[in-house]
MOPAC internal coordinates of N, CA, C and O (Angstrom, degrees):
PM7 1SCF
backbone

  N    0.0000 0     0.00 0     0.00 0    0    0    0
  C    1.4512 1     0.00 0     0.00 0    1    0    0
  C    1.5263 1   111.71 1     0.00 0    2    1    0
  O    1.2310 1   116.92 1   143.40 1    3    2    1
  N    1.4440 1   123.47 1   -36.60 1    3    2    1
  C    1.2727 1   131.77 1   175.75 1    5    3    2
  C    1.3287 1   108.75 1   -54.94 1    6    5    3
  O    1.2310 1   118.57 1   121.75 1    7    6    5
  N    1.3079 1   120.33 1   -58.25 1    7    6    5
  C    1.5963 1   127.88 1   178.10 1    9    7    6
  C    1.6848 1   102.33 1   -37.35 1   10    9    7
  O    1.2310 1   125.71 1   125.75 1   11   10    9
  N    1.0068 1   106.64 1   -54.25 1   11   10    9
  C    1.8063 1   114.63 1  -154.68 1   13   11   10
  C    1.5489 1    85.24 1   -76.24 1   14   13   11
  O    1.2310 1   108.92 1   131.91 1   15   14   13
  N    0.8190 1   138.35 1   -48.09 1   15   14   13
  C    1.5520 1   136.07 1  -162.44 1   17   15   14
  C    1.7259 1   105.24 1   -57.86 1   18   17   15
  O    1.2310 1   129.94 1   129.17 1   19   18   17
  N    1.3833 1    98.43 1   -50.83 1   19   18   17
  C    1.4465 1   120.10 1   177.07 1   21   19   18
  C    1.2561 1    94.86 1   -54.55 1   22   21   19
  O    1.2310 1   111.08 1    98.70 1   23   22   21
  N    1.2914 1   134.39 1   -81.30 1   23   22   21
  C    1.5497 1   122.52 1  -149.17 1   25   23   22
  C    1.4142 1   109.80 1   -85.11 1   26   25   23
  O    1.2310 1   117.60 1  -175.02 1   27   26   25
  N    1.3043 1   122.17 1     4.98 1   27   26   25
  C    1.7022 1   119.60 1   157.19 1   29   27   26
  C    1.2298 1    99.77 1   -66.57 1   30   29   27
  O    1.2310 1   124.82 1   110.98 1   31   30   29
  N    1.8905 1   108.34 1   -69.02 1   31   30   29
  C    1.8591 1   109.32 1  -178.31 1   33   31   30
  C    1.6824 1   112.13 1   -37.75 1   34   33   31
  O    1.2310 1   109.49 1   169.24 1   35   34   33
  N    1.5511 1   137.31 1   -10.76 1   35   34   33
  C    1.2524 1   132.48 1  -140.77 1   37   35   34
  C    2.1752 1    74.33 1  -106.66 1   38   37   35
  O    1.2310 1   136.23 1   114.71 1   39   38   37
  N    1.3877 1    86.18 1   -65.29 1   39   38   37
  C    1.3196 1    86.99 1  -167.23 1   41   39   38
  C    1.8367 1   125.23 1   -54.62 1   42   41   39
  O    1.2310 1   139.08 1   168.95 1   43   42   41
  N    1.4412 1    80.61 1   -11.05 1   43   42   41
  C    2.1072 1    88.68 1  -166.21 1   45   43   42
  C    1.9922 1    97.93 1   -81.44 1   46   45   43
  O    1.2310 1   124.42 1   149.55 1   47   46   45
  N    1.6997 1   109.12 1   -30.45 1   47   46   45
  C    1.3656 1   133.37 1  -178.23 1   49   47   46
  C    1.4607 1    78.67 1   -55.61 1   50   49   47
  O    1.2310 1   111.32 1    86.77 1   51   50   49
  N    1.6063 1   133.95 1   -93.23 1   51   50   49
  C    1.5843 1   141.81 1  -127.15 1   53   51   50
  C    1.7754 1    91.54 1   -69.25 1   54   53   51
  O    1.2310 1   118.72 1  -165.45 1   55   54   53
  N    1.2908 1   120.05 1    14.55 1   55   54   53
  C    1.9105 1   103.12 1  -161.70 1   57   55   54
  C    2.3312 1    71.04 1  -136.02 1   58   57   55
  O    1.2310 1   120.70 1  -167.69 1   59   58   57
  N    1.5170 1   116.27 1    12.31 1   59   58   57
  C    1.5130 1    91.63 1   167.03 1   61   59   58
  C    1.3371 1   112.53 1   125.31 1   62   61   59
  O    1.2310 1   125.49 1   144.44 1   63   62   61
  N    1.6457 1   107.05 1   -35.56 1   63   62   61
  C    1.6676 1    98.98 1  -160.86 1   65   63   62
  C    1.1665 1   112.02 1   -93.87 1   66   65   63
  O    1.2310 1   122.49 1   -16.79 1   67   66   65
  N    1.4405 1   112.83 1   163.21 1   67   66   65
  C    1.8331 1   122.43 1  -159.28 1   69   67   66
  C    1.4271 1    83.88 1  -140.17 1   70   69   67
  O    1.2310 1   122.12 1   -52.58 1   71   70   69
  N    1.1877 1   113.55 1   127.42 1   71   70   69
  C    1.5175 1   129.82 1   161.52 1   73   71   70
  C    1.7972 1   123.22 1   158.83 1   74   73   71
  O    1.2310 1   115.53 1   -22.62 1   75   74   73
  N    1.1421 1   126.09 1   157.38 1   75   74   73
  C    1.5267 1   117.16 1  -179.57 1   77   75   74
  C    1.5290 1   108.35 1   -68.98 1   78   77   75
  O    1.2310 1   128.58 1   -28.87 1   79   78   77
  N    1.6172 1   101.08 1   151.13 1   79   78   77
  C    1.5413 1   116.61 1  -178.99 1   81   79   78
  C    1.4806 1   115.59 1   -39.95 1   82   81   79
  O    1.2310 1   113.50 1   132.02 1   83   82   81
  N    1.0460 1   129.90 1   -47.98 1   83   82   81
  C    1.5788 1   137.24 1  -170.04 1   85   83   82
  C    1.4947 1   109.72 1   159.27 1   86   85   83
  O    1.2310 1   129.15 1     4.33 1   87   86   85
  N    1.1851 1    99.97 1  -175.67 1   87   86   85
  C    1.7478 1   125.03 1   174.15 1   89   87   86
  C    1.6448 1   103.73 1   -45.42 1   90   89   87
  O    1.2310 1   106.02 1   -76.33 1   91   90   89
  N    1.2040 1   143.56 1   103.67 1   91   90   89
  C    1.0698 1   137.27 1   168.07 1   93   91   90
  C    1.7692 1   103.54 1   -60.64 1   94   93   91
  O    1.2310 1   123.47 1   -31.12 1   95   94   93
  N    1.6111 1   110.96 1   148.88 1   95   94   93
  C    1.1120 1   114.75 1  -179.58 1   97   95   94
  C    1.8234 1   116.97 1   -79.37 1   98   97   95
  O    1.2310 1   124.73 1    10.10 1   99   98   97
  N    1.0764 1   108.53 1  -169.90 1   99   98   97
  C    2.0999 1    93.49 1   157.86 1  101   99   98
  C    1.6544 1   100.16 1   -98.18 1  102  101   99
  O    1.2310 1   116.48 1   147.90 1  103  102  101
  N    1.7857 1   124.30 1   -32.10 1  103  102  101
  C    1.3275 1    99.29 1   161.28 1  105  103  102
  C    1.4262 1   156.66 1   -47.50 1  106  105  103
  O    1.2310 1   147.34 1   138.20 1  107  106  105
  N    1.5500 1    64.40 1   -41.80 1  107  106  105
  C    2.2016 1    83.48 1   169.87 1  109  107  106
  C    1.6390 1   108.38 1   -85.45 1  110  109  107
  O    1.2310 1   113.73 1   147.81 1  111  110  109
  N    1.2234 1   129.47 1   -32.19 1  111  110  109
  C    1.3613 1   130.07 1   142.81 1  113  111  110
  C    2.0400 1   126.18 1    -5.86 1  114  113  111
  O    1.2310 1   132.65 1    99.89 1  115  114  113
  N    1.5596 1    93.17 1   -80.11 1  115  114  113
  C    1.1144 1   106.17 1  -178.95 1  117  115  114
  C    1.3433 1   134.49 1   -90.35 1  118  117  115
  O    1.2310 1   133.99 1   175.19 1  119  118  117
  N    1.4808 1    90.55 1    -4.81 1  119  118  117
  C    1.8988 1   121.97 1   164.38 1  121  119  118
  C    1.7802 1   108.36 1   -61.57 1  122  121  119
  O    1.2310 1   124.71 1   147.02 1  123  122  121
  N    1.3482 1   108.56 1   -32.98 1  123  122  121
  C    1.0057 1    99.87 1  -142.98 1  125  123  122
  C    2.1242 1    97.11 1  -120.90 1  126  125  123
  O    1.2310 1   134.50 1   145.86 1  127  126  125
  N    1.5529 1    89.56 1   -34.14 1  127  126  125
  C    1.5911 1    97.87 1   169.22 1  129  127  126
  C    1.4435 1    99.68 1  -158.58 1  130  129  127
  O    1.2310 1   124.31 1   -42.25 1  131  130  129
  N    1.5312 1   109.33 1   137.75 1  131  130  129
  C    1.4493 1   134.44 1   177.11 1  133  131  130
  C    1.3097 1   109.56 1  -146.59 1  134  133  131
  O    1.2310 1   128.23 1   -23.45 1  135  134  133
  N    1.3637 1   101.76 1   156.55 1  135  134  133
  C    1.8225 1   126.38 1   156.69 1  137  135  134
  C    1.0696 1   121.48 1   -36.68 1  138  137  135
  O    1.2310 1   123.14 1     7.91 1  139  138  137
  N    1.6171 1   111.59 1  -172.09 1  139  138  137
  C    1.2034 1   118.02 1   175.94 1  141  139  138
  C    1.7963 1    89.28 1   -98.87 1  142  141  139
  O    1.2310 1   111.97 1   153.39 1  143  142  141
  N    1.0781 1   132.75 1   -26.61 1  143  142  141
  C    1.1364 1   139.66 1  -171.00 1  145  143  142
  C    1.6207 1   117.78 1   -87.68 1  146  145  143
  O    1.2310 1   121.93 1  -178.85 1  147  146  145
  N    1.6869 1   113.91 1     1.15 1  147  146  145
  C    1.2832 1   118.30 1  -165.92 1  149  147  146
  C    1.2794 1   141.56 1    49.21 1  150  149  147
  O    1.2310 1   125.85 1  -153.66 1  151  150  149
  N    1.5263 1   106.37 1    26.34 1  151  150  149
  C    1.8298 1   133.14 1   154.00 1  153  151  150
  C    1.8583 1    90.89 1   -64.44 1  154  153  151
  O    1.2310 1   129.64 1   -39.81 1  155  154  153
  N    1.3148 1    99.02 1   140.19 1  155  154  153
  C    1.6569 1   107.99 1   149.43 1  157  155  154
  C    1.6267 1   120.14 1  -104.28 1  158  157  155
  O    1.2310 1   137.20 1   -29.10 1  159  158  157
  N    1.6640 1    84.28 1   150.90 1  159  158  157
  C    1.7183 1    89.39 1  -157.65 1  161  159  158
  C    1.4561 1   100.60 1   -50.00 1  162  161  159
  O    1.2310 1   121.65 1    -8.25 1  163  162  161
  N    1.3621 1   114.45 1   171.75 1  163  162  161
  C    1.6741 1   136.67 1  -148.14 1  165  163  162
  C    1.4796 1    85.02 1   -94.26 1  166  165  163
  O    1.2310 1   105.56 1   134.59 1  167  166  165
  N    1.0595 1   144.36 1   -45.41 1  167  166  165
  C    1.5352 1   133.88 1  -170.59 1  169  167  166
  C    1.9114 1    92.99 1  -152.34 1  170  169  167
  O    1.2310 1   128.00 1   -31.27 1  171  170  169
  N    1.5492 1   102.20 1   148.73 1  171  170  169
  C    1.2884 1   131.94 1   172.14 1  173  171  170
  C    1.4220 1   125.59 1  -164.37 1  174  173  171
  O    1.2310 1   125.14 1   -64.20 1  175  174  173
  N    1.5732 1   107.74 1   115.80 1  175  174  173
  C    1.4284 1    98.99 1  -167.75 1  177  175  174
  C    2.1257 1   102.15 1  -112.31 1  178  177  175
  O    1.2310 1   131.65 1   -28.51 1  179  178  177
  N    1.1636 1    95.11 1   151.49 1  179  178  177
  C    1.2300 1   107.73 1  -165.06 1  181  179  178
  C    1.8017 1    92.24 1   -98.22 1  182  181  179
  O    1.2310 1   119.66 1   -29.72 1  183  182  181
  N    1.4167 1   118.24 1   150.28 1  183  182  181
  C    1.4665 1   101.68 1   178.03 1  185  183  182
  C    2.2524 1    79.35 1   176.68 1  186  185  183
  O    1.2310 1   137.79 1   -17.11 1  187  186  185
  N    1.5372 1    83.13 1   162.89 1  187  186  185
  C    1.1171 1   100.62 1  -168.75 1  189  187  186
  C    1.7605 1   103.24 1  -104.04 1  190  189  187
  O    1.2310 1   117.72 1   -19.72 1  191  190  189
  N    1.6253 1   121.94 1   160.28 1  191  190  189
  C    1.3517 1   105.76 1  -156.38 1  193  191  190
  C    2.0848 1    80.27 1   -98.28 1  194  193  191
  O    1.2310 1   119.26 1  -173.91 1  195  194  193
  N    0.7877 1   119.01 1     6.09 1  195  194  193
  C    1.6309 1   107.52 1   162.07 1  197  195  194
  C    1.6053 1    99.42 1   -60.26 1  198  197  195
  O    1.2310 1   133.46 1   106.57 1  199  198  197
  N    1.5099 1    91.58 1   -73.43 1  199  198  197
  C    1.6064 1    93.42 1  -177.49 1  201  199  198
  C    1.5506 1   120.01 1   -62.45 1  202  201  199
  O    1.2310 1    94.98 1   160.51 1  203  202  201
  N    0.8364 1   161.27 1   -19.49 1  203  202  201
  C    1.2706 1   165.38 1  -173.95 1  205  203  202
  C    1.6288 1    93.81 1   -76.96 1  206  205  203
  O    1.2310 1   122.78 1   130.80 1  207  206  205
  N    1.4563 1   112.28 1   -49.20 1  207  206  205
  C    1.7959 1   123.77 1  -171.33 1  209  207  206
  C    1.4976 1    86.74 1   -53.61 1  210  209  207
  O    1.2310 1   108.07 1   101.64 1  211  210  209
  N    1.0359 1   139.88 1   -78.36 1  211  210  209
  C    1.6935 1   173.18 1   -83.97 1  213  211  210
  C    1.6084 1    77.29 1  -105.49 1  214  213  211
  O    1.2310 1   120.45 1   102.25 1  215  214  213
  N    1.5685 1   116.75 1   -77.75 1  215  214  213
  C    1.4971 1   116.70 1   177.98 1  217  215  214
  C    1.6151 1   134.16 1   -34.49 1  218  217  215
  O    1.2310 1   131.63 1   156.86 1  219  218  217
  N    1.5494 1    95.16 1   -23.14 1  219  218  217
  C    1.3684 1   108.44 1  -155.52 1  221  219  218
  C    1.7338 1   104.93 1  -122.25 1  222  221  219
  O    1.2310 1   125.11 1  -147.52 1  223  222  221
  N    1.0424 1   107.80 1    32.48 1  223  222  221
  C    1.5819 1   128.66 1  -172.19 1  225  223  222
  C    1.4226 1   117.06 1   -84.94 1  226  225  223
  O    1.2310 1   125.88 1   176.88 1  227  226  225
  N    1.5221 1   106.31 1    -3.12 1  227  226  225
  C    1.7897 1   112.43 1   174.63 1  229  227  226
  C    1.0211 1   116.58 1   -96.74 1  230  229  227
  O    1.2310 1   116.73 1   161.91 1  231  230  229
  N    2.0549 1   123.83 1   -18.09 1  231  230  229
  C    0.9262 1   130.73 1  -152.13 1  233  231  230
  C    1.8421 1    82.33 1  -104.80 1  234  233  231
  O    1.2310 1   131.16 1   -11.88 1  235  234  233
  N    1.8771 1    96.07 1   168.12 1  235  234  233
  C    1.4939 1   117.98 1  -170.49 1  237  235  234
  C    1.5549 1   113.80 1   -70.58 1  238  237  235
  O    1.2310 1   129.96 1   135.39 1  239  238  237
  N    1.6984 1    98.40 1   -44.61 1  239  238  237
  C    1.3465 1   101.82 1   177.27 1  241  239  238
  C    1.7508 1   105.64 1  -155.22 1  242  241  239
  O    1.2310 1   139.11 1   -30.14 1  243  242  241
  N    1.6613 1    80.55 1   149.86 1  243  242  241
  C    1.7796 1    96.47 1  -177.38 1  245  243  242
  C    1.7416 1   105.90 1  -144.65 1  246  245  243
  O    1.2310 1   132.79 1   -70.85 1  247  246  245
  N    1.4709 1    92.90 1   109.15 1  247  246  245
  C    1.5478 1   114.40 1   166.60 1  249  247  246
  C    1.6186 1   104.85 1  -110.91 1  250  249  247
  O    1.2310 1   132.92 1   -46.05 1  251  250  249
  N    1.3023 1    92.64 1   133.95 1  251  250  249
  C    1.7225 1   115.99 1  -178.90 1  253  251  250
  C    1.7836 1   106.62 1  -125.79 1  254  253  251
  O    1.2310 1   121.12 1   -17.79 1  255  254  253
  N    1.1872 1   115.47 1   162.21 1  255  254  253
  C    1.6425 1   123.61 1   164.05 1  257  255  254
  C    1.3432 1   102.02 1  -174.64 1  258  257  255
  O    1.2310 1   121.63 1   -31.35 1  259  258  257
  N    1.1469 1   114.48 1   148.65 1  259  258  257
  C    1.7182 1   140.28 1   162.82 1  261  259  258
  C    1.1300 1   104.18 1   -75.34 1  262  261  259
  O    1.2310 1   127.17 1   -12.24 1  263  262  261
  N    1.3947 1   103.80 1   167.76 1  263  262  261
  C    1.3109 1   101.63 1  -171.52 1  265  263  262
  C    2.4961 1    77.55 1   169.93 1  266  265  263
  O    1.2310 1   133.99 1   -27.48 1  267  266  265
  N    1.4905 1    90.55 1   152.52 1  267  266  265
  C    1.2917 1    92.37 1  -173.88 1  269  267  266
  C    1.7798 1   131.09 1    94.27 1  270  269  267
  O    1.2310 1   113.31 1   -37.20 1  271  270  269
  N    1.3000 1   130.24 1   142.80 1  271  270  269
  C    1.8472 1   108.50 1   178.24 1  273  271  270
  C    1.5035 1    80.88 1  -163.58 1  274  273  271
  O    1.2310 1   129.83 1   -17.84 1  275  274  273
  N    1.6048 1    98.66 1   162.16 1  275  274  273
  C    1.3919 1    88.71 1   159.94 1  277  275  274
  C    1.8943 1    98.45 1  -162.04 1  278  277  275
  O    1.2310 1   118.79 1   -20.93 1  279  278  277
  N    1.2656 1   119.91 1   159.07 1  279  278  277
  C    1.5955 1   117.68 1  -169.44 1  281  279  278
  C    1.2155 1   126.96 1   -54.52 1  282  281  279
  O    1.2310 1   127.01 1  -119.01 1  283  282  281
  N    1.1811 1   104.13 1    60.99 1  283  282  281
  C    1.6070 1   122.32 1   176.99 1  285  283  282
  C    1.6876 1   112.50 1   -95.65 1  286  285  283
  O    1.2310 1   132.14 1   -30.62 1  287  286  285
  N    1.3237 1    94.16 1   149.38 1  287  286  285
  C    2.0786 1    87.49 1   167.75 1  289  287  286
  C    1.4712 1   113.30 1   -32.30 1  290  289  287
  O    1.2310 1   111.25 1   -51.02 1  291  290  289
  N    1.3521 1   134.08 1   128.98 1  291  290  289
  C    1.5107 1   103.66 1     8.68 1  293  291  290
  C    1.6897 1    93.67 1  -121.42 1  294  293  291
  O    1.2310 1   123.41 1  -151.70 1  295  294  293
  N    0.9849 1   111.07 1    28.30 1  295  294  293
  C    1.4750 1   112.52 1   158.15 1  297  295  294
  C    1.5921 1   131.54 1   -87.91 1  298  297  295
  O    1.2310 1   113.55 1   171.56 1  299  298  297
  N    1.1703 1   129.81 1    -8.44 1  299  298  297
  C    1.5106 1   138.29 1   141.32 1  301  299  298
  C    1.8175 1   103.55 1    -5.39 1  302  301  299
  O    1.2310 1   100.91 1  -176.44 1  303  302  301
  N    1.0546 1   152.31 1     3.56 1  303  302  301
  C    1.4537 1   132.99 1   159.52 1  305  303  302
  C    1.0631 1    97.39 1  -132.26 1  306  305  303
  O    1.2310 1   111.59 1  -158.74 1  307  306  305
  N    1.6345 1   133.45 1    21.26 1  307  306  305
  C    1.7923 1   128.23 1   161.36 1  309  307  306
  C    1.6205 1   113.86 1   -89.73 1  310  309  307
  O    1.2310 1   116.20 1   -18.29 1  311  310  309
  N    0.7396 1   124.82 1   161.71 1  311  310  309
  C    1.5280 1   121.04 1   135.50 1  313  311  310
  C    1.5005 1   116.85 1   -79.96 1  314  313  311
  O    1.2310 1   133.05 1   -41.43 1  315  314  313
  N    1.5064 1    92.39 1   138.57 1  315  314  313
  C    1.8132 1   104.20 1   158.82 1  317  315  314
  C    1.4114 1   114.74 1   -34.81 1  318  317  315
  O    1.2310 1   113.69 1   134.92 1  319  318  317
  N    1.0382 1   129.54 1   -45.08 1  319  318  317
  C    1.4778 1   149.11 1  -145.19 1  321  319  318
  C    1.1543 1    85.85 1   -74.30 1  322  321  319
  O    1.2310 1   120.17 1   100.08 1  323  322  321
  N    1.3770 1   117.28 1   -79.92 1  323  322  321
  C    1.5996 1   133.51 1   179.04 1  325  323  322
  C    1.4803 1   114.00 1   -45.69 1  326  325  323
  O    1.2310 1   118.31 1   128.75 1  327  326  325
  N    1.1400 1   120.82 1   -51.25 1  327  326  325
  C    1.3557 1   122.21 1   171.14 1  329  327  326
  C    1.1298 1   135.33 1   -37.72 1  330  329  327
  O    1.2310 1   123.29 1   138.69 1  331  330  329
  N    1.5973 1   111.30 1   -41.31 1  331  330  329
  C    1.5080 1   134.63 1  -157.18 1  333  331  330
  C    2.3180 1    93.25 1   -88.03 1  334  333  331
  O    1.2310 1   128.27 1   147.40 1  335  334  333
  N    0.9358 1   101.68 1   -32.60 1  335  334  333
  C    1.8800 1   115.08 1  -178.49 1  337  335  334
  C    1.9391 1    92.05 1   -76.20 1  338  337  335
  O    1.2310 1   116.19 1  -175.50 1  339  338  337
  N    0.7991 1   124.85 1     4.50 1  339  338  337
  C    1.6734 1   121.26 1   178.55 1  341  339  338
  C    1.5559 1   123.82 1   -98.82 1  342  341  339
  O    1.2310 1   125.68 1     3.97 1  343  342  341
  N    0.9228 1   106.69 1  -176.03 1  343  342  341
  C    1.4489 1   101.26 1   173.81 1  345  343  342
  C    1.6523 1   113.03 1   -96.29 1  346  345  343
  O    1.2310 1   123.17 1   178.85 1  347  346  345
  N    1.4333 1   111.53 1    -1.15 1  347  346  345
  C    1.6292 1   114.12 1  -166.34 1  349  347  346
  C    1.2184 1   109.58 1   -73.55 1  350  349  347
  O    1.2310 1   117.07 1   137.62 1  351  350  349
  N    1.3267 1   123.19 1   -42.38 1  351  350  349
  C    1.7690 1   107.18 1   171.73 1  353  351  350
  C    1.3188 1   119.87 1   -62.02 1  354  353  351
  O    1.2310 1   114.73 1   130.29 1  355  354  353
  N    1.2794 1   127.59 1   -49.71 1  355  354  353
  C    1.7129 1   103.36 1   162.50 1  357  355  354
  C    1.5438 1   127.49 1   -50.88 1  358  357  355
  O    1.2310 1   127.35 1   145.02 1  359  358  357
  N    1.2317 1   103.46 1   -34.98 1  359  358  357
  C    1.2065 1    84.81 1   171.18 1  361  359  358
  C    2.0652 1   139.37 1   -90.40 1  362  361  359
  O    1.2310 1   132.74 1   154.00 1  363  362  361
  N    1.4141 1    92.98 1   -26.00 1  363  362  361
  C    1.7611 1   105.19 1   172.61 1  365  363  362
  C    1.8025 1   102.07 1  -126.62 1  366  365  363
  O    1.2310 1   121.16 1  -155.78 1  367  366  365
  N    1.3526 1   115.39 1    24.22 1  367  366  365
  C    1.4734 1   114.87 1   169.40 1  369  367  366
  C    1.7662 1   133.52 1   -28.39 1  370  369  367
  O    1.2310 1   125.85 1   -76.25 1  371  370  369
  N    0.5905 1   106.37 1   103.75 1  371  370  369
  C    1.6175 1   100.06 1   170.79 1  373  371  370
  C    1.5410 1   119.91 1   -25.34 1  374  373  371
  O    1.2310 1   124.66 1   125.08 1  375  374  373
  N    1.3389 1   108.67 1   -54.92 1  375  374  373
  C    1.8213 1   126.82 1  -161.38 1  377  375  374
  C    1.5686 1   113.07 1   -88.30 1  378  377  375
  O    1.2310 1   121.78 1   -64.09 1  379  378  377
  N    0.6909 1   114.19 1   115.91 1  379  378  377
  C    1.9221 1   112.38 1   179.74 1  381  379  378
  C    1.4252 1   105.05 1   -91.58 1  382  381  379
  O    1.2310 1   121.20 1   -32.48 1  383  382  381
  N    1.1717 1   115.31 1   147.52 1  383  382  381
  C    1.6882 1   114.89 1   175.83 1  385  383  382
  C    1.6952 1    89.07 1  -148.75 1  386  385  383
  O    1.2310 1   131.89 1   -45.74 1  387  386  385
  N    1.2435 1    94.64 1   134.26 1  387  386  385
  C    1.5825 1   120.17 1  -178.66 1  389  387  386
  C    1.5131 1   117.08 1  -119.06 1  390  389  387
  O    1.2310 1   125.73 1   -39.54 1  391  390  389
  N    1.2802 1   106.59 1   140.46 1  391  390  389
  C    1.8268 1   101.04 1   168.95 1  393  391  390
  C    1.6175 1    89.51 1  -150.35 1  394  393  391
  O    1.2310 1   125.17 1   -65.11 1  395  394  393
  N    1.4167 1   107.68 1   114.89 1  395  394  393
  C    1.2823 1   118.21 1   167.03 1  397  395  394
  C    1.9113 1   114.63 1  -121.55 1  398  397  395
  O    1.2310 1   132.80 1   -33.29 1  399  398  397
  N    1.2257 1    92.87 1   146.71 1  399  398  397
  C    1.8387 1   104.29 1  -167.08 1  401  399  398
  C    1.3832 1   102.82 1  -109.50 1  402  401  399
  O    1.2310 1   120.47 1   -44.69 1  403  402  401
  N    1.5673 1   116.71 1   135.31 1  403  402  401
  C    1.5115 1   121.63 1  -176.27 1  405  403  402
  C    1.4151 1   116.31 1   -79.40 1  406  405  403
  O    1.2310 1   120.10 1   180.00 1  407  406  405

């Protein structure tokens, strides 16, 4: 279901729109970041660094990179292990890291 969600948000991005995917669930929540106690974090928004850029268009400077993967379509017959030595987390990474300057 994640996949499909993703490439609707992919296609709704190329027709204009700027904003995060939706309501994160508590599954996809704690799928993705948890405790030491295995609560998922209280809010997480999923968003693309077009859109994230788009938000951040007042500020001087905005550097972003991926970083992160995990055995999802269409990598399901890799290991993580293997995955992580590739070029795929920079490029379709899970993790966003931002540094923007006022």
């Amino acid at each position: 279901m994640a996949f499909i969600r993703t490439l609707l948000y992919s296609l709704k991005e190329i027709f204009g729109y700027r904003g995060v995917v939706g309501k994160s669930t508590d599954k996809e929540r704690s799928a993705y970041d948890q405790s030491s106690t295995g609560c998922g974090a209280p809010h997480t928004d999923f968003i693309s660094i077009k859109s994230l850029q788009e938000f951040c268009n007042e500020y001087s400077n905005f550097a972003s990179n991926l970083e992160n993967i995990s055995r999802e379509l269409p990598f399901i017959h890799k290991s993580r292990e293997r995955l992580l030595n590739t070029k795929y987390p920079r490029v379709c990474g899970l993790d966003l890291y931002v540094t923007v300057t006022k």
